[in-house]
ZADO-1210 file (C-alpha; in nm, 4 decimals, padded with zeros to 6 digits):
<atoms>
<atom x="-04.6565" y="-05.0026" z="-01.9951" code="UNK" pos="1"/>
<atom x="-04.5202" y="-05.1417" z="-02.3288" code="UNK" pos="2"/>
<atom x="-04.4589" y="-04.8917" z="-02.6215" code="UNK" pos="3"/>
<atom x="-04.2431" y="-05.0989" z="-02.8058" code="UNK" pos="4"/>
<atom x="-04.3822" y="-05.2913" z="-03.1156" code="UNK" pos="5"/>
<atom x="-04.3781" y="-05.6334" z="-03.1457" code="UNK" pos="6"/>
<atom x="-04.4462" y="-05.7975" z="-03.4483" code="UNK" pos="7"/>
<atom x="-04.7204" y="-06.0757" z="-03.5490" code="UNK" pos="8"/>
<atom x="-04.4920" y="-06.3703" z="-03.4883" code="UNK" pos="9"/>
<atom x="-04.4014" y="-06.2524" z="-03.1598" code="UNK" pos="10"/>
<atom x="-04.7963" y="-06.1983" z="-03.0262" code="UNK" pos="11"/>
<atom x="-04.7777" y="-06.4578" z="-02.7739" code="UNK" pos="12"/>
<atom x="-04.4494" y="-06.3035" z="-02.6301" code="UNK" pos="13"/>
<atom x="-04.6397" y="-05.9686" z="-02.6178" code="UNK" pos="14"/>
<atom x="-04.9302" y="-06.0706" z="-02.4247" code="UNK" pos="15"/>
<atom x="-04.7049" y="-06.2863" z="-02.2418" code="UNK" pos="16"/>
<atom x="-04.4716" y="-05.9796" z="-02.0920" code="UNK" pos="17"/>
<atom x="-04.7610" y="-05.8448" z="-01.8518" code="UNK" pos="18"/>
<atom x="-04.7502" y="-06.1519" z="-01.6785" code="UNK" pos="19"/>
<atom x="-04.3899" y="-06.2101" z="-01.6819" code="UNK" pos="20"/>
<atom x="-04.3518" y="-05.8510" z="-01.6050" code="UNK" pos="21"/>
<atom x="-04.6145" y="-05.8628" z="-01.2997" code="UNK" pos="22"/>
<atom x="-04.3981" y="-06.1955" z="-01.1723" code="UNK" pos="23"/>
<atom x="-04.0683" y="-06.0615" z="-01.1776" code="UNK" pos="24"/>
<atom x="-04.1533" y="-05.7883" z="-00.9468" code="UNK" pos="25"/>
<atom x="-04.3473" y="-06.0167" z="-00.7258" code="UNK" pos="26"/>
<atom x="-04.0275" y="-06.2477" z="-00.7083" code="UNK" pos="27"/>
<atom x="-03.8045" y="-05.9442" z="-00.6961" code="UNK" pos="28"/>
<atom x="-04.0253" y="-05.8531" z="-00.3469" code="UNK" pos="29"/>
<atom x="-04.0074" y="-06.1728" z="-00.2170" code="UNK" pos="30"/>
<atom x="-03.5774" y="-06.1923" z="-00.2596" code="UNK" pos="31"/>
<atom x="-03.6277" y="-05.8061" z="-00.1383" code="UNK" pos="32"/>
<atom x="-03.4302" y="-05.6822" z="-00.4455" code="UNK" pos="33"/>
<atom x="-03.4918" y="-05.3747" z="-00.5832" code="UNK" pos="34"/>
<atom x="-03.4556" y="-05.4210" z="-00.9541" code="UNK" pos="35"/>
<atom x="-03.4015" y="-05.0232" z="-01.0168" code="UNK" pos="36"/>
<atom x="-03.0792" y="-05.0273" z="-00.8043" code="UNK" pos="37"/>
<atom x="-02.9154" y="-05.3044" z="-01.0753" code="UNK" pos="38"/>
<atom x="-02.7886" y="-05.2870" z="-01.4311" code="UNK" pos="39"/>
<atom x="-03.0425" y="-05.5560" z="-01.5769" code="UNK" pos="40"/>
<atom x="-02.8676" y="-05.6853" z="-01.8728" code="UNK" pos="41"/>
<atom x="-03.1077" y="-05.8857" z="-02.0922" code="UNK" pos="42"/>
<atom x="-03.4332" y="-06.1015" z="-02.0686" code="UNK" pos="43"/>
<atom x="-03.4352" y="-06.4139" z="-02.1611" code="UNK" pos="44"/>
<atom x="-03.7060" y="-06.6130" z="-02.3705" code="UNK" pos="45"/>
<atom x="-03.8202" y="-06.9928" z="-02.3501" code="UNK" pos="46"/>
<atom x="-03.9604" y="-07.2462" z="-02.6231" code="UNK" pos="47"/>
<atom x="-04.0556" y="-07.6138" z="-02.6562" code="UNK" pos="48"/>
<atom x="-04.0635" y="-07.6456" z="-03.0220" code="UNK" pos="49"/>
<atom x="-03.8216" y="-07.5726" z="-03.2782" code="UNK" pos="50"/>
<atom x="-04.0637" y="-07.4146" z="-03.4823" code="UNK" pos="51"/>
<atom x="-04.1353" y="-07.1724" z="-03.2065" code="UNK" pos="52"/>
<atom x="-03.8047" y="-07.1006" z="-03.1892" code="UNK" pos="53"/>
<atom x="-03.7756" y="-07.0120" z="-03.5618" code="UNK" pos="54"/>
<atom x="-04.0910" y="-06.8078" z="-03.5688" code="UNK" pos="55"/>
<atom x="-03.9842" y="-06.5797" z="-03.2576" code="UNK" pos="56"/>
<atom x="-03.6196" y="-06.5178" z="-03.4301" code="UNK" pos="57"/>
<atom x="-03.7964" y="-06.4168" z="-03.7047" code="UNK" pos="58"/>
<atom x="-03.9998" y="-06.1731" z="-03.5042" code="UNK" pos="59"/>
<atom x="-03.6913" y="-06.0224" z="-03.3339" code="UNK" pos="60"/>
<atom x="-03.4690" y="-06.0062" z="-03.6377" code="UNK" pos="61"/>
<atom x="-03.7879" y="-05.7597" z="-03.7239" code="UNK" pos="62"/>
<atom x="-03.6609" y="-05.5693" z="-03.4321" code="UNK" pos="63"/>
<atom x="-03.3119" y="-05.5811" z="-03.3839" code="UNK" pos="64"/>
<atom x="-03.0140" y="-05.7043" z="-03.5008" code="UNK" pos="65"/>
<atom x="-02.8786" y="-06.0191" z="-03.4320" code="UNK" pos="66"/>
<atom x="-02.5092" y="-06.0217" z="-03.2675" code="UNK" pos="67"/>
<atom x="-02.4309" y="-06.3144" z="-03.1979" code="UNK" pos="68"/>
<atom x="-02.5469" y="-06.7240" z="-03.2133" code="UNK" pos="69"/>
<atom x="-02.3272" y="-06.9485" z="-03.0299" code="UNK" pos="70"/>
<atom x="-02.3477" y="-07.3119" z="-02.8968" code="UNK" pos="71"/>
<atom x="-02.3925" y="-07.3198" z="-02.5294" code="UNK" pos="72"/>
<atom x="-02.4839" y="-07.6819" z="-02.3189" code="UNK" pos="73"/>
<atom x="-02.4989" y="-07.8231" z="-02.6702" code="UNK" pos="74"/>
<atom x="-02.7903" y="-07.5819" z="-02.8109" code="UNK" pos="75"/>
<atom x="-02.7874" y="-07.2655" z="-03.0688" code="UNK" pos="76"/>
<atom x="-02.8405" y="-06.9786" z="-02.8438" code="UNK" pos="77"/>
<atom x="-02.9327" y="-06.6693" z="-03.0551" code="UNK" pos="78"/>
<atom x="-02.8768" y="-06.2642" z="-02.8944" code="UNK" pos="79"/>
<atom x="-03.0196" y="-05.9670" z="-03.0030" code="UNK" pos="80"/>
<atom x="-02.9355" y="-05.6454" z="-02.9667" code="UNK" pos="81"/>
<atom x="-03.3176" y="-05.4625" z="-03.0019" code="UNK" pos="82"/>
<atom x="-03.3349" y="-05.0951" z="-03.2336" code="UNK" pos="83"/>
<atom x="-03.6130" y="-04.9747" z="-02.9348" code="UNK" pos="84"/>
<atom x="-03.5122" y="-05.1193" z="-02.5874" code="UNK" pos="85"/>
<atom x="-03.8080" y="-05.2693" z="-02.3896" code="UNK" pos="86"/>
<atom x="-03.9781" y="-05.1236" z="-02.0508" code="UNK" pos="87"/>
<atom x="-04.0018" y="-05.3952" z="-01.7921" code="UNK" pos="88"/>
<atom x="-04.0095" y="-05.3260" z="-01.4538" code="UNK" pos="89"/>
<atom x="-03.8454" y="-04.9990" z="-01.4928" code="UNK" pos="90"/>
<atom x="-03.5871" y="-05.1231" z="-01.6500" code="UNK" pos="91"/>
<atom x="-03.5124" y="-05.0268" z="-02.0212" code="UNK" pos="92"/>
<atom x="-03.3098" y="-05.3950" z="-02.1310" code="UNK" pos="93"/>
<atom x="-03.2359" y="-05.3785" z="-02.5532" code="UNK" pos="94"/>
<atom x="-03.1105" y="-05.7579" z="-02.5070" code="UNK" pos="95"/>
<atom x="-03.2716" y="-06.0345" z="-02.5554" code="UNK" pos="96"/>
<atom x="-03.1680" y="-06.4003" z="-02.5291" code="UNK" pos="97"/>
<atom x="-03.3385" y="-06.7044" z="-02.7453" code="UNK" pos="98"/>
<atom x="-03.2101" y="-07.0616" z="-02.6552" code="UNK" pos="99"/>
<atom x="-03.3352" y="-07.3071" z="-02.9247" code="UNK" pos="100"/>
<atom x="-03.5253" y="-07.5782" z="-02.6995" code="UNK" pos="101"/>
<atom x="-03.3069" y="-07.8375" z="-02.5323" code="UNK" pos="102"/>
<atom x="-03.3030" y="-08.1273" z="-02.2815" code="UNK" pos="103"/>
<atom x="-03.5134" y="-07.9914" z="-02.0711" code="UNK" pos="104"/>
<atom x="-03.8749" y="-07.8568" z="-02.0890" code="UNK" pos="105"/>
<atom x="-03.9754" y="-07.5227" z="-01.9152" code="UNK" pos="106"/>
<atom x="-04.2945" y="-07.5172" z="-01.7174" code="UNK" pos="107"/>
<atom x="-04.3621" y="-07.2561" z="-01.9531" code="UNK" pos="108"/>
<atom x="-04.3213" y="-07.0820" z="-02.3027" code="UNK" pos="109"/>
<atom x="-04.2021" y="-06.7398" z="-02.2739" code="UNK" pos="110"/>
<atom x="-04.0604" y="-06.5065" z="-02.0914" code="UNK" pos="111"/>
<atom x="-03.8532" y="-06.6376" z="-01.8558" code="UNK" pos="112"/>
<atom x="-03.5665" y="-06.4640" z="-01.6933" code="UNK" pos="113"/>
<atom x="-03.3943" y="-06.1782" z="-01.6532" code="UNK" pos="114"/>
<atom x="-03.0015" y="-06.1184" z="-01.5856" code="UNK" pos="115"/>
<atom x="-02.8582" y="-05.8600" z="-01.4074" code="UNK" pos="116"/>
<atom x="-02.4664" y="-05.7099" z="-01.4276" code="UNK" pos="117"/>
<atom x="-02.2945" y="-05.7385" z="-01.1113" code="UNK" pos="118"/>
<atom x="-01.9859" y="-05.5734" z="-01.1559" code="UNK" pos="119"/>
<atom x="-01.6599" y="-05.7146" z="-00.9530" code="UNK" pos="120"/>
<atom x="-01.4839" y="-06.0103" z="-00.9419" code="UNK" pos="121"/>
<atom x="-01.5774" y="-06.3130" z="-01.1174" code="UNK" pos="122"/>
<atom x="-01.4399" y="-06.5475" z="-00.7974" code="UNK" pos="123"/>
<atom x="-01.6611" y="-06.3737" z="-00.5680" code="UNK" pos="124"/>
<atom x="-02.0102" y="-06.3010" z="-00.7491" code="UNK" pos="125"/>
<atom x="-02.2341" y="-06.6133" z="-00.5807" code="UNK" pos="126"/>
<atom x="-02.1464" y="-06.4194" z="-00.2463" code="UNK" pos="127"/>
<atom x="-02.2245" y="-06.0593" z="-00.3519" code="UNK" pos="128"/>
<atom x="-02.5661" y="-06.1780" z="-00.5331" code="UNK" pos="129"/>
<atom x="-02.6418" y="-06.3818" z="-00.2247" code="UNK" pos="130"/>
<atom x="-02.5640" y="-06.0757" z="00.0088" code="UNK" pos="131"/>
<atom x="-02.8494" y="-05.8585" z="-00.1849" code="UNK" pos="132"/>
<atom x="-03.1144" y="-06.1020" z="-00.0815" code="UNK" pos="133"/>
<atom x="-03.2775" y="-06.0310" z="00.2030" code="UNK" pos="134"/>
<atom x="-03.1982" y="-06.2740" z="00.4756" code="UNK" pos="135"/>
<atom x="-03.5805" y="-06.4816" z="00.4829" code="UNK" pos="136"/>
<atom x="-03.5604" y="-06.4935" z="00.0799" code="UNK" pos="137"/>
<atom x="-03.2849" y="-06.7531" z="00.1795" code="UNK" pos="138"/>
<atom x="-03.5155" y="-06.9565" z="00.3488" code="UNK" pos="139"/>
<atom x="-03.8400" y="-06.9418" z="00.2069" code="UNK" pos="140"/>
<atom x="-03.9747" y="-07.2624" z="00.0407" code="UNK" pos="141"/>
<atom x="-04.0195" y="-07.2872" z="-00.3095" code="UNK" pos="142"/>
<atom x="-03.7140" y="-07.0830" z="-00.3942" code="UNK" pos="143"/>
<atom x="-03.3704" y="-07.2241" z="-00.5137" code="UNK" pos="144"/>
<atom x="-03.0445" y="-07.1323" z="-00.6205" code="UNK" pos="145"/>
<atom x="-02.8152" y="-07.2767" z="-00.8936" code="UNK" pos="146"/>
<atom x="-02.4205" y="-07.1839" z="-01.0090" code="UNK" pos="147"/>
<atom x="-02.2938" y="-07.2390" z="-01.3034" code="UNK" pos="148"/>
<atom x="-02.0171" y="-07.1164" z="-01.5681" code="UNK" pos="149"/>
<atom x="-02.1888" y="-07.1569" z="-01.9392" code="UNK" pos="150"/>
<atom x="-01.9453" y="-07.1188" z="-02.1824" code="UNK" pos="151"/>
<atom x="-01.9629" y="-07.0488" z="-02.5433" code="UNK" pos="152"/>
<atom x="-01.6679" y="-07.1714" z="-02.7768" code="UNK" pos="153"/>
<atom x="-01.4347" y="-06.8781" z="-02.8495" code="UNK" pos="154"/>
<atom x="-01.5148" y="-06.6589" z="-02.4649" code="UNK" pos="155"/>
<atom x="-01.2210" y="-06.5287" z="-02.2904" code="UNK" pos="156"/>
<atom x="-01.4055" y="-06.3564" z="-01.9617" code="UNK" pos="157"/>
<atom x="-01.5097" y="-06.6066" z="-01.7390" code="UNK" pos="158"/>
<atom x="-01.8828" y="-06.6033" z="-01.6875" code="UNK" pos="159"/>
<atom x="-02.0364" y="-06.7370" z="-01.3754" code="UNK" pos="160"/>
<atom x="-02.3675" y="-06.6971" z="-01.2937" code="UNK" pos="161"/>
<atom x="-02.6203" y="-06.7310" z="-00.9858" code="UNK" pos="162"/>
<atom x="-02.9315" y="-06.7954" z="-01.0548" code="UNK" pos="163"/>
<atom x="-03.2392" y="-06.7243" z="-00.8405" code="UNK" pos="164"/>
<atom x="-03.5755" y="-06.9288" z="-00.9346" code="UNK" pos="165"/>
<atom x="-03.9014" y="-06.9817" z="-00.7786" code="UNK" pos="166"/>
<atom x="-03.9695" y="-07.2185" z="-01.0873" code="UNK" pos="167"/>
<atom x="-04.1908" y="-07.0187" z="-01.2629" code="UNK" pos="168"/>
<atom x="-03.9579" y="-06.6566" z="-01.2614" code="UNK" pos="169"/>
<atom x="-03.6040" y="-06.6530" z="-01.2430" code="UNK" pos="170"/>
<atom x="-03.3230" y="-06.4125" z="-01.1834" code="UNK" pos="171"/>
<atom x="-02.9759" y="-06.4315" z="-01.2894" code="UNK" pos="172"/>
<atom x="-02.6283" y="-06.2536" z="-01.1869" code="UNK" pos="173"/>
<atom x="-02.3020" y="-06.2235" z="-01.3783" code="UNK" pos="174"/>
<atom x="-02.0058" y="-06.0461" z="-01.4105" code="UNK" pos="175"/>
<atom x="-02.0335" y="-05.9013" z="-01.7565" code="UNK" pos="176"/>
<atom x="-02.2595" y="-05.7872" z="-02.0293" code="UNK" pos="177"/>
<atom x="-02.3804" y="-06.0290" z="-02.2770" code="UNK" pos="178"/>
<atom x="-02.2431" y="-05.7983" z="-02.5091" code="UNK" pos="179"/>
<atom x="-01.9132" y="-05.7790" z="-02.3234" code="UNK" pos="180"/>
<atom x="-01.8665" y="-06.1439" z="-02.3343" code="UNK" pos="181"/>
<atom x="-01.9267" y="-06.1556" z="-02.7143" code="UNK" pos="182"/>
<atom x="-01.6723" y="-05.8766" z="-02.7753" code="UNK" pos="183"/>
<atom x="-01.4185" y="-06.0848" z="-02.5975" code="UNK" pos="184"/>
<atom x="-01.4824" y="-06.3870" z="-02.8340" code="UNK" pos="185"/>
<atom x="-01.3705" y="-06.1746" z="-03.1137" code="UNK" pos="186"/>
<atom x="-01.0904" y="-06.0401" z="-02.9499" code="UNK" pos="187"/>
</atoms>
């Protein structure tokens, strides 16, 4: 399934992806999203603990370059761009997010989301992500939806996202690339 290598410090995230991995399409049935039919843009890590934090960006500076660390909701948020992209879910993503730990606490360390590029108009992206769920996804307990607009410092495109949780998995939606959005800060 995996073929990419993942470092020592980064064990727990590697025998943490079949899991994640194994969610995310369970979730992605649920919503009745078929994650091959969207641009997934990166996946997203969690941590408690600084030192986690500090251990697993010294893991992925081991594979990949970092592009770009910004403060977002008052917290270093670190991207990098990966030199062997990942498989997950038959998806190939080469991005991967890692938020230092912040106010809140994650029911889990890990993996935790993954975002995917819906092209269009920022105004109108809540009602084209909601029109790709299937209509029972919208009322099935356990599963909620969130906007919001995070915003690093410098960022010209405006970036709203939906996001999609069950509390353990979540998916996001926005407008542009990660890497899009930190091209625009240099612009």
């Amino acid at each position: 399934m995996m073929q990419t290598h993942f470092p020592v410090e980064l064990d727990d995230l590697k025998q943490d992806m079949v899991r994640f991995e194994q969610s995310l399409m369970n979730f992605s049935e649920r919503l009745g999203i078929n994650l091959a039919e969207h641009e997934a843009d990166h996946v997203a890590v969690r941590c408690h603990q600084f030192a986690t934090a500090e251990r697993w960006k010294s893991g992925l500076l081991q594979m990949g370059t970092q592009f770009s660390e910004a403060m977002i909701n008052g917290r270093p948020i670190c991207l990098f761009k990966l030199h062997q992209p990942l498989n997950l879910a038959g998806w190939q993503i080469d991005v991967i997010e890692l938020p230092w730990p912040g106010e809140k606490l994650y029911r889990h360390e890990g993996w935790e989301h993954v975002e995917i590029v819906l092209r269009g108009e920022p105004e109108t992206l809540g009602m084209r992500a909601m029109a790709l769920l299937s209509d029972d996804a919208l009322t099935q307990p356990g599963i909620s939806f969130k906007t919001s607009a995070p915003k690093g410092e410098n960022e010209r495109l405006p970036n709203p996202t939906l996001a999609v949780t069950d509390g353990q998995t979540t998916i996001k939606f926005h407008p542009w690339r990660l890497e899009e959005i930190v091209a625009s800060e240099q612009a």
